[in-house]
C-alpha positions, 0 to 999 in steps of 0.5 A, spaced: 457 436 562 454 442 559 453 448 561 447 452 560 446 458 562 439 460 566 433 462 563 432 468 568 439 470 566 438 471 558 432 474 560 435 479 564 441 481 558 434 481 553 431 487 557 438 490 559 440 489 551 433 493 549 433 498 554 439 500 551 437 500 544 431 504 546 435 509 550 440 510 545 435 511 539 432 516 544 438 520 544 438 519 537 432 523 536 433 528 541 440 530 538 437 530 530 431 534 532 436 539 535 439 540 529 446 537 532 450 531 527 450 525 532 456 523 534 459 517 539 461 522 543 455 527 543 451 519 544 456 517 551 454 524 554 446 524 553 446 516 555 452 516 560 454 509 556 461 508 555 465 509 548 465 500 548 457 500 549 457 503 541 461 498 539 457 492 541 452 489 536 445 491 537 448 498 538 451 498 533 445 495 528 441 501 531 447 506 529 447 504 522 439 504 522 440 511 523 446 513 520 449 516 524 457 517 528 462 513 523 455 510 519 453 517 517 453 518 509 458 523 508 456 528 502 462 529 498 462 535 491 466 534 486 468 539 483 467 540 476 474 542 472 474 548 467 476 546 460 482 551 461 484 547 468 482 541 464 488 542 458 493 545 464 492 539 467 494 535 461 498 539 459 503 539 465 501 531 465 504 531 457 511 534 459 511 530 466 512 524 461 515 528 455 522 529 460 521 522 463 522 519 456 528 524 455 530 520 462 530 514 459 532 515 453 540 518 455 538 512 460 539 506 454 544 511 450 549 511 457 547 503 457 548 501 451 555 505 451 557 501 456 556 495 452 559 496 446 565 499 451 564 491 455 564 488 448 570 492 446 575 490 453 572 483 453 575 482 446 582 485 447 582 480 454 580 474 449 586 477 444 591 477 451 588 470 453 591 468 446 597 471 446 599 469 454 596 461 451 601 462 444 607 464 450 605 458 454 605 452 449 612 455 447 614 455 454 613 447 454 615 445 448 621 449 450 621 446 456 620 440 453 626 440 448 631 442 454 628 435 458 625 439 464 618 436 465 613 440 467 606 438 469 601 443 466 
């Protein structure tokens, strides 16, 4: 069984919503007219609605009709560099760069050095594996020979 809500009900929330929606609008206008940049805060205090009410939907869709509060359009100047500016900035940008390369340079030298430093201590490791397996054949055959056995 589904619940519905009463007519009279949803009629009652209708005239409430528009009231509302008149109210602020009316605020709206007065603020503007006296030259002040509208605000939830300003709108709270002339209405005496609570902060939430703003953030309801047919409010809200009032607020953006008018553009005001955090649905304001902001005016923004940007400002235009001077062609001095414009070559300091770039400038400073190009020898920013100039020392990261720099950076990264020293950065491959130093690994490459350590490289060709593993390189060189992974064949002298190899050398003595080689000797140390020479060593241990003999020591078998050795063994061997003299009748010891052992199982490598």
């Amino acid at each position: 069984m589904v619940r519905r809500i009463p007519i009279e009900l949803t009629e009652k929330q209708g005239r409430i919503r528009l009231e509302s929606m008149e109210k602020v609008q009316e605020k709206i206008d007065e603020l503007k007219a006296e030259g002040f940049i509208v605000t939830t805060k300003l709108l709270m205090d002339r209405t005496g609605f609570a902060r939430s009410t703003f953030s309801k939907h047919h409010i809200r869709e009032v607020l953006k009709n008018n553009n005001v509060c955090k649905y304001a359009v902001t005016k923004s100047i940007s400002r235009v560099l001077t062609e001095k500016e414009t070559i300091k900035q770039l400038e400073d940008e190009n020898l920013s760069l100039r020392k990261k390369v720099a950076q990264l340079e020293k950065e491959r030298t130093d690994l490459i050095n350590k490289e060709n430093k593993s390189k060189v201590e992974l064949t002298e490791v190899k050398e003595i594996n080689k000797k140390l397996r020479g060593q241990l054949h003999v020591l078998i055959q050795t063994a061997r020979i003299r009748g010891i056995n052992i199982e490598a």
